[in-house]
C-alpha positions in Angstrom: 39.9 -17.9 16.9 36.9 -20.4 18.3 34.1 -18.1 18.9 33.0 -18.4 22.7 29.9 -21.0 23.7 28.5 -18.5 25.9 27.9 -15.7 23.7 26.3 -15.0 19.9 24.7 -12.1 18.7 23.1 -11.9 15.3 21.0 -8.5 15.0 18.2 -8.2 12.6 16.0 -6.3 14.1 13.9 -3.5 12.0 11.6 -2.1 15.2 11.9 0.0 17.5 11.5 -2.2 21.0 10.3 -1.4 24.6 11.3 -3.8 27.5 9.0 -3.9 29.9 9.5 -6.2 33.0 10.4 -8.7 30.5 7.7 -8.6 28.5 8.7 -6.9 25.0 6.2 -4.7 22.7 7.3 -3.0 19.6 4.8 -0.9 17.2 4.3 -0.7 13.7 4.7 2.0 11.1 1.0 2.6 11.8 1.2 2.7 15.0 -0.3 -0.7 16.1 1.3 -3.2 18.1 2.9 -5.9 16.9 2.5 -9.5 18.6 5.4 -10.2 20.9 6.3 -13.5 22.9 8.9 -14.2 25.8 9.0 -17.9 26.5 12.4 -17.9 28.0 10.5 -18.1 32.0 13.6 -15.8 33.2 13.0 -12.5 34.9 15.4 -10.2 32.5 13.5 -11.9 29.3 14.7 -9.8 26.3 17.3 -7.4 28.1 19.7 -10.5 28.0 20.5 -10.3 24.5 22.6 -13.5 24.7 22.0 -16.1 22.3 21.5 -16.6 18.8 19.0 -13.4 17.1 17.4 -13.8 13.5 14.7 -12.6 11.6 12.4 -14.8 9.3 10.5 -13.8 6.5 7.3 -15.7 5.2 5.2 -14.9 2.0 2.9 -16.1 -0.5 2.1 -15.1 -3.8 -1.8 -14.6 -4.6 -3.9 -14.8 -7.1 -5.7 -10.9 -7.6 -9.3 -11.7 -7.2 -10.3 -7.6 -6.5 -9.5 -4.4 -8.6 -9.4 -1.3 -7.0 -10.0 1.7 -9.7 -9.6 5.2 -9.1 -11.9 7.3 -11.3 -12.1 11.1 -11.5 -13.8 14.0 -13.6 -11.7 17.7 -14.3 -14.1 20.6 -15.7 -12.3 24.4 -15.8 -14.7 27.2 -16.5 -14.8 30.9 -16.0 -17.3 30.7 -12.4 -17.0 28.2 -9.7 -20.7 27.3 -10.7 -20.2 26.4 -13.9 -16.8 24.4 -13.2 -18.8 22.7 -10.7 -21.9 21.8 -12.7 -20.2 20.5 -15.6 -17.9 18.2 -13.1 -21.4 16.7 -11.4 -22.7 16.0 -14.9 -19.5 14.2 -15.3 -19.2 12.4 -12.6 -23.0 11.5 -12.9 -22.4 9.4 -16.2 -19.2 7.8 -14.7 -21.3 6.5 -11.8 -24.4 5.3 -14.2 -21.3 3.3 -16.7 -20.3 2.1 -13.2 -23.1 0.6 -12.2 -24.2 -0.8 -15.4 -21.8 -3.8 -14.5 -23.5 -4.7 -11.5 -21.2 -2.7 -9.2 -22.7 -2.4 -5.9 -22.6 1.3 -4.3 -21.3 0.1 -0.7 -18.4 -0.6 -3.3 -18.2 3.1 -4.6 -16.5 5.9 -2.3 -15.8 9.3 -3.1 -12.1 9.8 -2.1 -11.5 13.8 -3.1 -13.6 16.8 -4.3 -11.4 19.5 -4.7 -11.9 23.9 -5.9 -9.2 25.4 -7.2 -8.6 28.6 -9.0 -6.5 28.8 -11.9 -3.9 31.5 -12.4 -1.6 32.7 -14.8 1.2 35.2 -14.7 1.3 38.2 -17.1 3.9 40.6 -18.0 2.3 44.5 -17.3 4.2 47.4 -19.3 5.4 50.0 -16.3 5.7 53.6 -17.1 9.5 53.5 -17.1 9.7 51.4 -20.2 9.7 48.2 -18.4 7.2 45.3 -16.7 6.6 43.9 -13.9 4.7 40.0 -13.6 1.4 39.9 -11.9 -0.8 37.0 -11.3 -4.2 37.3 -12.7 -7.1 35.1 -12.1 -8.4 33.1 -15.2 -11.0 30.8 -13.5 -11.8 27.6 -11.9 -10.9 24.1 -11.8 -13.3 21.2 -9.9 -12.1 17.9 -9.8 -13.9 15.0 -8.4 -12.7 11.7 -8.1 -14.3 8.6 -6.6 -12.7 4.7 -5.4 -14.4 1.5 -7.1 -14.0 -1.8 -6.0 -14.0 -3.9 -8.9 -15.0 -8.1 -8.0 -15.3 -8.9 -11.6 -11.4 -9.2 -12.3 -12.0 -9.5 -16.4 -14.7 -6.1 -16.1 -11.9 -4.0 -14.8 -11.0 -2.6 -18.9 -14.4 -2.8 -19.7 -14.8 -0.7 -16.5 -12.5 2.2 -17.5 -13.7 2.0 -21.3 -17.1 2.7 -20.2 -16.4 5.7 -17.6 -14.2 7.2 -20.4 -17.2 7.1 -23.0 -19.0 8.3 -20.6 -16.9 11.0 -19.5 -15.3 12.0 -22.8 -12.8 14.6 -22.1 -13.5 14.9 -18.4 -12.4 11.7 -17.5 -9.2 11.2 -15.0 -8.1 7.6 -14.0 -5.6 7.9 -11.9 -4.8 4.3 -10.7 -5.2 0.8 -10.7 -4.3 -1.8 -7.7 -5.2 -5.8 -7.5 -5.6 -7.7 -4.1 -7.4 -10.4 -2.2 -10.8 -9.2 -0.8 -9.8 -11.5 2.5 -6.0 -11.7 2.5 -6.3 -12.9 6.1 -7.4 -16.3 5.7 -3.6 -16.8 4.8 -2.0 -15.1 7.8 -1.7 -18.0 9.8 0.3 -19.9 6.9 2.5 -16.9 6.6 3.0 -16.7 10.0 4.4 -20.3 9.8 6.5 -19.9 7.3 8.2 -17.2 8.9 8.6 -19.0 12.0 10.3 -21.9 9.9 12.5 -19.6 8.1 13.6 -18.2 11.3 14.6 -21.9 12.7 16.1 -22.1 9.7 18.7 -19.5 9.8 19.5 -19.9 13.6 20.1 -23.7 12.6 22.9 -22.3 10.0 24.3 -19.7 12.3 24.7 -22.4 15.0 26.3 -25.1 12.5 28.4 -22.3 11.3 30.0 -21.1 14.7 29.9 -25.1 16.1 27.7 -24.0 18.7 24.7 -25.8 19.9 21.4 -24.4 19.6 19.2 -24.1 22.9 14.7 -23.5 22.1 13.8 -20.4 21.2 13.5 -17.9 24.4 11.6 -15.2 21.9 9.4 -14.2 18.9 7.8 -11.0 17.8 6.3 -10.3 15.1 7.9 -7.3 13.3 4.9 -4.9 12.1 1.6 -6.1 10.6 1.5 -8.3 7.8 1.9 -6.3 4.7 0.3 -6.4 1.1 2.4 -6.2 -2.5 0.4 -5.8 -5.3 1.0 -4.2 -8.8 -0.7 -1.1 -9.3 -0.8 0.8 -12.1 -1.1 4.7 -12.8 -2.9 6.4 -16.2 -2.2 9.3 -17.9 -5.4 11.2 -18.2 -5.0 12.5 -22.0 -4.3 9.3 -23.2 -6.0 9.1 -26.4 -6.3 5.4 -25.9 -9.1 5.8 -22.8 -11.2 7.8 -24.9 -11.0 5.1 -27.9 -14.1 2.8 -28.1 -13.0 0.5 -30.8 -9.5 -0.4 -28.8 -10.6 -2.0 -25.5 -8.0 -1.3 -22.6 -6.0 -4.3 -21.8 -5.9 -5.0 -18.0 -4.1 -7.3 -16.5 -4.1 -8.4 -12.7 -0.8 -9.5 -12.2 0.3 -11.7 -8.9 -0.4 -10.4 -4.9 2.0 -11.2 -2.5 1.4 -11.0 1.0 4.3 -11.1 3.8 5.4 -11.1 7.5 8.3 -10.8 9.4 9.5 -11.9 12.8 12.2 -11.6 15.5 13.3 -15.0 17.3 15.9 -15.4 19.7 17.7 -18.9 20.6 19.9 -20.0 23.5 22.9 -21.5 23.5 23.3 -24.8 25.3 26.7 -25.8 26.7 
């Protein structure tokens, strides 16, 4: 059966949308808008769904030149006091290792400080013969953990090698991430590309049904432009952080930024 001339629907839309006199907004996953257009001139704008509905996709692939390392001491002890001073003497020689390679402090943030008390669970002999489990209090555990921007890609190893030294058993690195320190001087090539896949795939759908595509009525871009970078996670016994004669291999990987959007075509007779 020929599909009719007046009406094709192709639905890819991963937003939720408000119509608005026309005008159509939709917002992200974090709650900002995303950029929306209506150039069909009519009244109804988006409401008439009519037409031919896509959604392109544009990305590029990076090169990492930023390293984002998360560094952390644990101390447990018997007070808060002396869990807490051995953690601050801990952290203290992370943050001198970190600065010994020229790491600027507007590029270190503490991103937790955390207290904890540490309980165990003991069996207590009961005068009928049996037990009962009650929780007893053992101590305390402070854990401190700060964010370091890294701009010196081939420092990041040398990085955790140092903190670890300096740490010894204290030491916690809990992740690694790679990304561009101004991914938006590519949004507008993104953007583009997305736009062209878009055009693309209406092109097909058109060719495919023997229809005849009319000029886009609508565009929206589908959430901000989104980051995709390797990141890596440590465990903090290994052996291998606290070994100064084996560096720690690092290695940055690819960064891959993309954007989506929402176009809507007519259909000329």
């Amino acid at each position: 059966m020929r599909l009719s001339r007046s009406f094709v629907r192709v639905f890819a839309v991963a937003a939720a949308c408000v119509v608005v006199l026309g005008a159509v907004g939709c917002l992200g996953d974090d709650g900002s808008r995303s950029e929306s257009v209506d150039v069909s001139g009519s009244q109804s704008g988006s409401s008439d769904r009519s037409g031919i509905w896509v959604t392109g996709v544009g990305s590029k692939t990076l090169e990492a030149d930023v390293a984002r390392v998360s560094l952390g001491v644990e101390s447990s002890a018997d007070t808060v006091a002396e869990a807490r001073d051995v953690a601050a003497s801990g952290m203290e020689a992370v943050l001198r290792s970190v600065r010994s390679f020229r790491i600027r402090d507007e590029d270190i943030v503490t991103t937790s400080f955390d207290i904890s008390p540490l309980w165990v669970w003991v069996e207590v002999p009961m005068k009928d013969g049996g037990s009962r489990s009650e929780r007893r209090l053992t101590g305390y555990t402070v854990s401190n953990s700060v964010g370091v921007t890294v701009r010196e890609i081939g420092s990041v190893g040398d990085v955790i090698d140092g903190a670890a030294a300096a740490a010894g058993d204290l030491i916690r690195v809990n992740s690694v991430s790679f990304g561009v320190d101004d991914p938006s001087r590519y949004s507008e090539e993104v953007r583009m590309l997305a736009t062209e896949d878009a055009m693309e795939k209406a092109r097909v759908y058109a060719a495919a049904s023997g229809l005849r595509l009319g000029p886009l009525v609508y565009l929206q871009e589908v959430g901000p432009i989104s980051p995709v970078s390797p990141q890596f996670a440590y465990d903090a016994g290994m052996e291998s952080l606290r070994a100064a004669a084996t560096p720690t291999p690092i290695e940055s990987g690819g960064y891959r930024i993309s954007v989506s959007v929402t176009a809507g075509f007519s259909i000329l007779p």
